[in-house]
C-alpha positions as CSV (number, residue, x, y, z in Angstrom):
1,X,303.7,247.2,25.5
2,X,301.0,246.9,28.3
3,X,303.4,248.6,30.6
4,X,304.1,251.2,28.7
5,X,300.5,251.7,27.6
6,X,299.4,252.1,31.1
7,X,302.1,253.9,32.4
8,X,301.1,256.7,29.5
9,X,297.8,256.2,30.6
10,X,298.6,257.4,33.9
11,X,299.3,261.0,31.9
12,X,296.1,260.6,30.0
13,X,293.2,263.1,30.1
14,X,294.0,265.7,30.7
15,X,296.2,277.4,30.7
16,X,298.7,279.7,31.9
17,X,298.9,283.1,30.7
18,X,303.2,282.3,31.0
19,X,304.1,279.2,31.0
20,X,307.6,277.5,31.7
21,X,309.0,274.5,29.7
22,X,309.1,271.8,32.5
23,X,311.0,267.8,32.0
24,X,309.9,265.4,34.2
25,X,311.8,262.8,34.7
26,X,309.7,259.5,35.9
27,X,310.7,255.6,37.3
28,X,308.4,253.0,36.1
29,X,308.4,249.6,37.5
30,X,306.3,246.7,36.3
31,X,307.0,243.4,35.5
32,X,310.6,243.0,34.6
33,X,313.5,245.5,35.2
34,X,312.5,249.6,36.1
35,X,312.3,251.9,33.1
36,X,312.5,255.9,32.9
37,X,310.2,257.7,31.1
38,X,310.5,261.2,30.9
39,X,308.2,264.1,29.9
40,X,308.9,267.5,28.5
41,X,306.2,270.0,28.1
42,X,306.8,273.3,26.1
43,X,303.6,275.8,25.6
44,X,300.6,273.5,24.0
45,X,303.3,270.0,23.6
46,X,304.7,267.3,25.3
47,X,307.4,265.1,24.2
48,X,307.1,261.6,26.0
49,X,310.4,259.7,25.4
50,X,309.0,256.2,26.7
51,X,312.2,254.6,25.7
52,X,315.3,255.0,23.8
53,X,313.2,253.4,20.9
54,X,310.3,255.0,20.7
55,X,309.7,258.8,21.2
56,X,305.9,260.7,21.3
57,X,305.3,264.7,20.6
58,X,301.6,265.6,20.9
59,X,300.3,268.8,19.9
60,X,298.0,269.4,22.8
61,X,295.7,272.3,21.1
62,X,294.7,269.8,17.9
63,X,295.6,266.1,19.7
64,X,297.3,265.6,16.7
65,X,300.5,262.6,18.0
66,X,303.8,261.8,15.8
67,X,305.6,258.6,17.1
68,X,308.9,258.4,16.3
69,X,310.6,255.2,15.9
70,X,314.0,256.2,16.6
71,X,316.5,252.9,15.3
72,X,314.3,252.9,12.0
73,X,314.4,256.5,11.8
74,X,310.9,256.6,10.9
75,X,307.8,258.4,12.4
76,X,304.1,257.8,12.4
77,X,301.4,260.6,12.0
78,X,297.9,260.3,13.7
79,X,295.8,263.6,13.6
80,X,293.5,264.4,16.8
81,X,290.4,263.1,14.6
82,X,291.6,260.0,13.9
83,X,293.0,259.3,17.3
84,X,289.7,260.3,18.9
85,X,287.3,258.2,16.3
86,X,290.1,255.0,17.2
87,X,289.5,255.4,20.6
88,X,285.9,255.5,20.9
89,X,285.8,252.8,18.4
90,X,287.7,250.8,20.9
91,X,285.6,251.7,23.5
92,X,282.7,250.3,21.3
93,X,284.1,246.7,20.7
94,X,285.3,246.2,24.2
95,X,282.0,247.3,25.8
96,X,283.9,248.9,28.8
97,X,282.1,251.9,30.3
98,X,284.3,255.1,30.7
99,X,282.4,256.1,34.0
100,X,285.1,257.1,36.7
101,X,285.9,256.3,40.1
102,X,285.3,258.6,43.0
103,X,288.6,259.7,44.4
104,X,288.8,258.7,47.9
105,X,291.5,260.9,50.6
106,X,292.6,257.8,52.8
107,X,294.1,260.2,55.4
108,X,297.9,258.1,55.1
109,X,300.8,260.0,54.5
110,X,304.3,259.6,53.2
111,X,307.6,261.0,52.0
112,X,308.4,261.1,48.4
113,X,312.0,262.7,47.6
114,X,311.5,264.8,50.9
115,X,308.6,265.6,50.5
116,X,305.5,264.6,52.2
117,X,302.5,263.3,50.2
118,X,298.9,262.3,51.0
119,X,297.3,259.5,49.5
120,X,294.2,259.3,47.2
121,X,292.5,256.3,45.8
122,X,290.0,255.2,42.9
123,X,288.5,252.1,42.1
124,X,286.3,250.5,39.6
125,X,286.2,247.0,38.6
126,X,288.9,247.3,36.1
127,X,291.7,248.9,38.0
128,X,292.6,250.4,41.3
129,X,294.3,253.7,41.5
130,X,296.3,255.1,43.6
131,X,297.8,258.9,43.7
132,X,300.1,260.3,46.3
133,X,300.0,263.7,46.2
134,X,302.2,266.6,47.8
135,X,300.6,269.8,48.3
136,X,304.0,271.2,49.0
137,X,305.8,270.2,46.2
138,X,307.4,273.6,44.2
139,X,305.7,274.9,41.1
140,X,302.9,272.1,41.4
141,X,299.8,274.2,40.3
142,X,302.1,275.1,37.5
143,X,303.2,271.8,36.6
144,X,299.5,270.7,36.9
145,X,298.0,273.4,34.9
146,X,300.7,272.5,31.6
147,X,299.9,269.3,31.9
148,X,295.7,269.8,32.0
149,X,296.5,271.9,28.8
150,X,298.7,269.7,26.9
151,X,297.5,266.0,27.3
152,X,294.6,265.6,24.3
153,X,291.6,264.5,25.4
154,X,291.8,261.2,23.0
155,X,294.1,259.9,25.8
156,X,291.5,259.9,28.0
157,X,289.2,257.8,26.2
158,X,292.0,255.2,25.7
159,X,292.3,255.3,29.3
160,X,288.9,253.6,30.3
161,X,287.7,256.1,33.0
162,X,290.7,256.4,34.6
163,X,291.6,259.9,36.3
164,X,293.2,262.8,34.3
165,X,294.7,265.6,35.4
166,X,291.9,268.2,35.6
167,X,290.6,265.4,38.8
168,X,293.4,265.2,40.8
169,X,293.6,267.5,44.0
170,X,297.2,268.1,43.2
171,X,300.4,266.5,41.2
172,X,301.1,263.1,42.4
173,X,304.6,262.2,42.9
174,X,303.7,258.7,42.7
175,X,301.1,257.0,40.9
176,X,300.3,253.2,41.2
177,X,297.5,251.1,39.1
178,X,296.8,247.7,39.9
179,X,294.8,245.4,36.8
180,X,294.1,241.9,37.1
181,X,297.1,241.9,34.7
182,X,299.1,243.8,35.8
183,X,300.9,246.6,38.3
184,X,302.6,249.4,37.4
185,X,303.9,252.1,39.4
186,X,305.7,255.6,38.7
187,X,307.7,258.1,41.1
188,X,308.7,261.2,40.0
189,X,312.5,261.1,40.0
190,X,313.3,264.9,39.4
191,X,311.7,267.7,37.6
192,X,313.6,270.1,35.9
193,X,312.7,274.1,34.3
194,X,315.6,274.4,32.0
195,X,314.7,276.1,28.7
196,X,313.6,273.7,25.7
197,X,314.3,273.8,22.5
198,X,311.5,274.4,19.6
199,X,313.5,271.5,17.9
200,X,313.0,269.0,20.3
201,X,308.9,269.2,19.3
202,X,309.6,268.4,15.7
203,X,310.5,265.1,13.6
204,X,314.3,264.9,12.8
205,X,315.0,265.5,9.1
206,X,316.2,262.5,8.4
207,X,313.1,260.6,9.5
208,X,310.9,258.9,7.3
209,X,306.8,258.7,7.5
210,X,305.3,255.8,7.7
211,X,301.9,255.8,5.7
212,X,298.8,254.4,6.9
213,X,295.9,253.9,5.2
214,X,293.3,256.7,5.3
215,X,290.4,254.9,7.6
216,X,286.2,255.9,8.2
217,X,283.6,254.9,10.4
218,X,280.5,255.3,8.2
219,X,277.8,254.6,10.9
220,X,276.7,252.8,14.7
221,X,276.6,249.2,13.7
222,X,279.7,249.8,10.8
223,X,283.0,248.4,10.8
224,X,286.0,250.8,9.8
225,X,286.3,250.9,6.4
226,X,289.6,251.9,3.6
227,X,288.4,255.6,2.4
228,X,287.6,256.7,-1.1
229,X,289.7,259.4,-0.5
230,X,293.6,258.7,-1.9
């Protein structure tokens, strides 16, 4: 869960007047065996299939995230609100600033499927980050303005002052992100601009919701509390 947690933060943060449905396809390796996420981005959404479990569609315009749990065939509903008052209230109890690194060009280079990439780094005390971006890569601004448009802000509280999108130079081919706990890296395999369809941004009819309960934060020093509301 860490992995994947991290790997999605790497996407967290974050218009075009026409925009192109995009898939990206990624490699993530961490502890244990490599994993492939893969991204598809249509208008304001993204569909994150993290697994062959677990699925995420966010609504980038109202952060509002549906995880669907594909062997139970059942899906959870978190609006932007909520997802934005969980993550500062995480932010809270932790007592981790959010302040974020200065990106740093190192002047190294390298080639990532053919195509060559600089690398960038930023540091805190938490994590080290480091971005290899290619200037050259095809339809990057693109690429890079969908995503700025469609990851909800929310993410990037979760993310602990990491970078987003709107502070990277260009789109990084490679990402890597060293804790004390962990390292995770992720290449961009392949990046496809096939037509999507509306129905791939939806929950499947056959899905169930899971309900949570309806939770408030009535003040500073407050814990969260059950609402009044049914």
């Amino acid at each position: 869960m860490k992995a994947t947690a991290l790997a999605l933060a790497l996407f967290a943060g974050l218009c075009l007047s026409v925009r192109a449905d995009f898939t990206i396809i990624q490699k993530v390796e961490g502890k244990g065996a490599a994993t492939e996420m893969t991204m598809k981005i249509k208008g304001d959404k993204v569909r994150v299939e993290v697994n062959p479990k677990m699925t995420m569609i966010v609504d980038g315009k109202n952060g509002d995230t549906i995880t669907l749990m594909n062997v139970q065939k059942k899906f959870l509903r978190i609006s932007g609100d909520k997802a934005k008052a969980i993550a500062e209230l995480a932010n809270k109890y932790s007592g981790v600033t959010a302040e974020k690194p200065k990106l740093t060009a190192t002047g190294k280079k390298t080639t990532i499927n053919g195509y060559e990439a600089e690398e960038y780094i930023g540091e805190t005390k938490l994590f080290k980050a480091t971005y290899w971006i290619a200037p050259s890569f095809p339809d990057s601004a693109a690429i890079m303005k969908q995503l700025q448009a469609v990851i909800p802000a929310a993410w990037n509280d979760l993310a602990k002052g990491m970078m987003d999108y709107h502070d990277l130079p260009g789109f990084p081919l490679r990402t890597q992100v060293k804790t004390n706990e962990s390292e995770i890296t992720s290449t961009v395999t392949a990046i496809k601009r096939d037509l999507l369809s509306d129905a791939e941004f939806l929950v499947p009819t056959d899905f169930q919701e899971l309900k949570i309960p309806n939770m408030q934060i009535s003040g500073d020093n407050s814990e969260p509390a059950p609402s009044a509301k049914p």
